[in-house]
N, C-alpha and C positions, 0 to 999 in steps of 0.2 A: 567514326574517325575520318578525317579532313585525305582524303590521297590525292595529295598533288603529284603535279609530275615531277618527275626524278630531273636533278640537277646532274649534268653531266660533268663530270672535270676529265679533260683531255691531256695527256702530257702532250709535250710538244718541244722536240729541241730545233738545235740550230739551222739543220737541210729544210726547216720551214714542214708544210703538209706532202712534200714526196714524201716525210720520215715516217708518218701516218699508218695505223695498220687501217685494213676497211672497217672495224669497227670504231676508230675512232673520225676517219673517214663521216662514216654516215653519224655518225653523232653531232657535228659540225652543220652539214648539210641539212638536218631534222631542226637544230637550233633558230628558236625564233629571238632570240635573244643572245647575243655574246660578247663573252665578259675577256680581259685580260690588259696585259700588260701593252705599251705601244711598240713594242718589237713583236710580240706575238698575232697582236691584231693586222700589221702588217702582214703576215702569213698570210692572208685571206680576204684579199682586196674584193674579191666578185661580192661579198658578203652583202645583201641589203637590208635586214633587221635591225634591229636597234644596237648599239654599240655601247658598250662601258667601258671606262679605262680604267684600271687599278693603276692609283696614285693617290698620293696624299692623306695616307690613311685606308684600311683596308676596312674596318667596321662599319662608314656608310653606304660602301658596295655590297656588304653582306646582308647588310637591313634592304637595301634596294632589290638585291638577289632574290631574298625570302618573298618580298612582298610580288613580284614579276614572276616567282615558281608555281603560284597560286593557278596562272592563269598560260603560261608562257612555259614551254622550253626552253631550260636556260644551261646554254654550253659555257661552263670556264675553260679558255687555254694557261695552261702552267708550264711551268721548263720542266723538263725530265719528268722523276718520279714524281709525282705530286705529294706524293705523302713521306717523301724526303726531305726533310728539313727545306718543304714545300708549302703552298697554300691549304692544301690536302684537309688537314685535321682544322684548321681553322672555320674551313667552311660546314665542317662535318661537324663541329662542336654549335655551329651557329642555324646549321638547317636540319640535322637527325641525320643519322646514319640509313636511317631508312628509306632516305627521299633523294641519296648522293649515292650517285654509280661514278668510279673510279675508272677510266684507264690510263695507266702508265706509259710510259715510252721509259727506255733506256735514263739511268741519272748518269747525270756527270762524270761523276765520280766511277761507274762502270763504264762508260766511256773510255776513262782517263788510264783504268788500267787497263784495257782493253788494248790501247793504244800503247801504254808498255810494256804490253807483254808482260804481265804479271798474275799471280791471281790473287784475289780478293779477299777470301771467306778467313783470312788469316787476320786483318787486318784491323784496323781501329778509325774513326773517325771522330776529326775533330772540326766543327765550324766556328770562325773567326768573322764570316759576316754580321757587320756589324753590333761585334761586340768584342769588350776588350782581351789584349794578347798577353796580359796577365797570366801565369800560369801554365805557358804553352810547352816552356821547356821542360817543367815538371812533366806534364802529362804527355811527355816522351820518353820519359824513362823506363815505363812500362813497357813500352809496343816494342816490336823490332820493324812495324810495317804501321803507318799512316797517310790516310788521306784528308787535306787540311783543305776547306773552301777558306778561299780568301776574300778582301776585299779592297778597295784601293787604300786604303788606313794600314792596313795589315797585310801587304803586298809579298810574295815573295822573296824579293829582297831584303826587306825588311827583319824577316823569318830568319833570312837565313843568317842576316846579322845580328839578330837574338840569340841565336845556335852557337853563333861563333864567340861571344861576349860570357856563354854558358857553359864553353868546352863541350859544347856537344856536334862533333866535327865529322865522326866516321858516321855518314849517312851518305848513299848518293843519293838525288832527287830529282825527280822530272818535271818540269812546268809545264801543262797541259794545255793550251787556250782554244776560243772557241772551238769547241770540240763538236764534230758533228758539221760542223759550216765551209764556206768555199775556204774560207782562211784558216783552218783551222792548224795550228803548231804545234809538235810535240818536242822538248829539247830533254835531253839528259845534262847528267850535271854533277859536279860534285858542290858540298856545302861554300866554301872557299868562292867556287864560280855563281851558284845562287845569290852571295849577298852582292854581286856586283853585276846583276843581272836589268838592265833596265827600262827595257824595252818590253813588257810584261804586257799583255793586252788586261782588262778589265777583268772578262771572262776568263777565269783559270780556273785550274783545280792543282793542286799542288800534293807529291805524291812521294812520302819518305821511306825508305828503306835500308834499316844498317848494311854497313858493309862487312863488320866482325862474323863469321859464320860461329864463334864459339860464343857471343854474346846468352847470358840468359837472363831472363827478367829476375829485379833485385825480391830479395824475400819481402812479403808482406807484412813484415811488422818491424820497423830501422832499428837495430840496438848498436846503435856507435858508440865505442870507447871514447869517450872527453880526450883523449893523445890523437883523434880523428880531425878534431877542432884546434884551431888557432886560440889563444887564451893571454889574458895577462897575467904574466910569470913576476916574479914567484909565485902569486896570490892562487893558485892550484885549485883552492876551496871554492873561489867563484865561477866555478862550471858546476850546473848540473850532473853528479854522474849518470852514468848510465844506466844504472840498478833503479834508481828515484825518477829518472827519465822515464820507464818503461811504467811504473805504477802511476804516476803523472798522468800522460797521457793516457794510460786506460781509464783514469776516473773521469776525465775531462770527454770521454764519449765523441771522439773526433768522429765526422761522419766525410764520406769525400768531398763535400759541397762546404765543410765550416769554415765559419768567419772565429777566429782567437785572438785574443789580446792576447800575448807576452810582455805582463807587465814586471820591468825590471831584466830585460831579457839579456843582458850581459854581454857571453860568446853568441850566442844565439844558436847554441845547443835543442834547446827547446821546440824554438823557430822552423827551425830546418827541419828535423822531425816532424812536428806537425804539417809541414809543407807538404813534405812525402806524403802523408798519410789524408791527407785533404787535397788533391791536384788542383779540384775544380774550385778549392775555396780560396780564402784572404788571409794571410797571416799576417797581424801587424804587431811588431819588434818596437818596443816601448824603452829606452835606455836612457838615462840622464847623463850618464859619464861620457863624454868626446872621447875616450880612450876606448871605453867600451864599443861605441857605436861605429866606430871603424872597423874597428878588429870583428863585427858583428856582418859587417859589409863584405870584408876579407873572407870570413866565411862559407856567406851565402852567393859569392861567386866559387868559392872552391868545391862548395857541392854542388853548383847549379842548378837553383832551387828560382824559380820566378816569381813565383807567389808570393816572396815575404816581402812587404815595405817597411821601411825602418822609418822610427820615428823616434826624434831626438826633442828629449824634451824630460819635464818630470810630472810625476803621477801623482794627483791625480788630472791636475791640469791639462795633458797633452794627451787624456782621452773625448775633451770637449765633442773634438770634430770629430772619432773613426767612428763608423758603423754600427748599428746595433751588433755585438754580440753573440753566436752562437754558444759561446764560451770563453772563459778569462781563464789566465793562470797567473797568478803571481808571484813570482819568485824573488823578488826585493821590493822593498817600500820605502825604503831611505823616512823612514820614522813618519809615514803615511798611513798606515796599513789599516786605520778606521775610515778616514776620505775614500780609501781608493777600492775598501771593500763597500762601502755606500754606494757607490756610481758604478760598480759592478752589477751587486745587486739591482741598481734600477735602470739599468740599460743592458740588461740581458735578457735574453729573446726567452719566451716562458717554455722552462723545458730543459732549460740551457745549466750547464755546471761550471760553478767557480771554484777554483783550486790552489789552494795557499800553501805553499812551501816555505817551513820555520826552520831554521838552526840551532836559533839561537832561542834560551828560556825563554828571555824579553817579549824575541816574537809570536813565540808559540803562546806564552800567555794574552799577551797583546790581543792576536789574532779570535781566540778563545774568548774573552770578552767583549769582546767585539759583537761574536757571534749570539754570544749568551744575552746580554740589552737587548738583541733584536728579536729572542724567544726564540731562537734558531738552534738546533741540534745537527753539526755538524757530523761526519762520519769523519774518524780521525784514524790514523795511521801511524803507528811508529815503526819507523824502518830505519833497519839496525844493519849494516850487512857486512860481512868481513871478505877479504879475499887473499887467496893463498897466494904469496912471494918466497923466492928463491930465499934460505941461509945455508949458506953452506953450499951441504949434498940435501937439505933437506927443504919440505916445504914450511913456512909457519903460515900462521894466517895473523893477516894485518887490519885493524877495523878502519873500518873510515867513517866518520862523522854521524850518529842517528841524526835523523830527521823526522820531523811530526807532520804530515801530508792530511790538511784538512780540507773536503769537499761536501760540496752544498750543491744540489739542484734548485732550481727555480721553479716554481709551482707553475703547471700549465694552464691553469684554472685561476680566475684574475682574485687576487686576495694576498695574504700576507706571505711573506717566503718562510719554507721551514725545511 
């Protein structure tokens, strides 16, 4: 076996090499090669070995890394914890964890709460560098304490006028900036003062914490009463209830990361559920009615859900352009329901479950043959459910609508679906 020498990665914040412990110290100074960003390399002007900048691409540094560890000591400097949503694993995936010695300095984000007097281990993290702020509000609804890296896209203010557009308002928060450095700023703040904040350096770490002390995180699985939802009245029937929403969505296997189609998606009863139950994923809101798709919009601002995009149009035409798939639901077809279960099935991620919800005979036949031509054995459901209302002094029970709930998986294995 080849034992080169061990790659060093150095954390390194803002105070530059005073911040250094002595073994990261002598790691530098052993360095016949170092690697890093053009603020880091600045740290260490006396340096006379070779230099590399990270820019433009990280994997031609790592191939150059590999091939100079052969023969060379090679120091990476990284910000903070290296293996915080750091260079860290990158390089460790690309030279063996066997040949990469780790030390840390303080991340940011300890820093940051450091600096507010706060503590950590309670907390949640979320990164917003560079990538999108989709879903941010959702996955605030869980925590009562987060730490958000930002980036100039998705700046602070920005955040906080996402928050504010979301109804989610009882949080203070503190802007952190270069933290660790001569300049470094800590502001407290309320959401209201955040989005009007705009003098924000580069370098932040952004740090939310409710203010309700009786707050508690919502239950893990939404069962909202349809009277939860705004809806077009009289037409009552066109909300998902709640009882069909619940077997729905457990066939459909939402995982926190899924992408859904809500095809036909109405109130967007469906939508917002799924939202909740996916933070980190995409819910796209499929609706052909202008009536619908407002009152869909109404919604998904009165739950404050971020994740869902509406999409006005009809199906199966105006799923051309969304995303593959982790899963479909469709809950209206407007006399499509062969087209839009074709382009389900072949633009679903392999694995992935499609899920049709019938009323009406038509459909549920419809649907059924559909399935049956394509040698497909669907799992079907009839859910029948009644619920008890006041007469009188007494209770009766009132039924509402069965429905036929037919779900198909997507074979993971490349071949026919069944």
């Amino acid at each position: 076996m080849n034992h080169r020498r061990a790659v060093t990665i150095v954390g390194i914040g803002d105070d530059g090499c005073k911040g250094l412990t002595a073994r990261g110290i002598d790691a530098v100074a052993r360095a016949e090669v170092l690697v890093g960003g053009e603020r880091q390399l600045e740290f260490v002007p006396e340096f006379r070995g070779e230099r590399i900048i990270l820019k433009n691409g990280i994997a031609p540094v790592l191939d150059r890394v590999a091939v100079l560890a052969e023969e060379h000591h090679v120091c990476i400097l990284a910000s903070g914890d290296p293996l915080f949503f750091g260079i860290g694993s990158l390089v460790i995936r690309r030279i063996g964890a066997e040949h990469v010695q780790v030390i840390p300095q303080p991340s940011s984000v300890q820093w940051a709460f450091a600096r507010a007097g706060l503590k950590w281990d309670d907390a949640a993290f979320v990164s917003l560098h560079g990538r999108p702020c989709d879903g941010f509000v959702t996955r605030l609804k869980r925590h009562s304490k987060v730490a958000v890296l930002t980036d100039e896209e998705n700046s602070p203010r920005r955040l906080g006028a996402r928050m504010i557009e979301h109804g989610e308002n009882a949080w203070r928060a503190w802007v952190c900036e270069n933290l660790g450095g001569p300049d470094e700023r800590v502001r407290g703040c309320s959401v209201a003062e955040l989005s009007s904040l705009a003098d924000v350096g580069f370098l932040n770490v952004l740090i939310l914490e409710r203010t309700d002390p009786s707050w508690r995180e919502p239950p893990a699985i939404p069962f909202l009463h349809e009277d939860a939802f705004a809806k077009r009245m009289p037409k009552k029937g066109l909300i998902t209830k709640r009882e069909v929403r619940l077997v729905s969505l457990a066939a459909l296997r939402l995982r926190p990361d899924s992408i859904l189609w809500d095809v036909g998606a109405g109130s967007g009863s469906v939508s917002i559920e799924a939202a909740l139950l996916s933070p980190r994923g995409r819910i796209y809101a499929v609706e052909v009615d202008p009536e619908g798709v407002e009152i869909c919009r109404e919604n998904l601002r009165a739950h404050g859900v971020d994740n869902v995009q509406v999409v006005f149009g009809r199906a199966p035409e105006a799923l051309a352009d969304l995303e593959a798939p982790d899963a479909v639901f469709v809950g209206g077809s407007k006399g499509s329901m062969e087209e839009i279960i074709d382009v389900a099935l072949e633009r679903l991620k392999p694995g992935g479950q499609l899920v049709v919800n019938a009323i009406t005979l038509e459909n549920a036949g419809e649907a059924y043959q559909v399935f049956r031509r394509r040698g497909i054995v669907p799992e079907v459901t009839l859910l029948q459910v009644s619920r008890a209302e006041p007469l009188a002094h007494y209770l009766r029970y009132e039924a509402l609508n069965p429905i036929q709930i037919f779900a198909v998986e997507k074979p993971a294995a490349v071949g026919g679906v069944g």
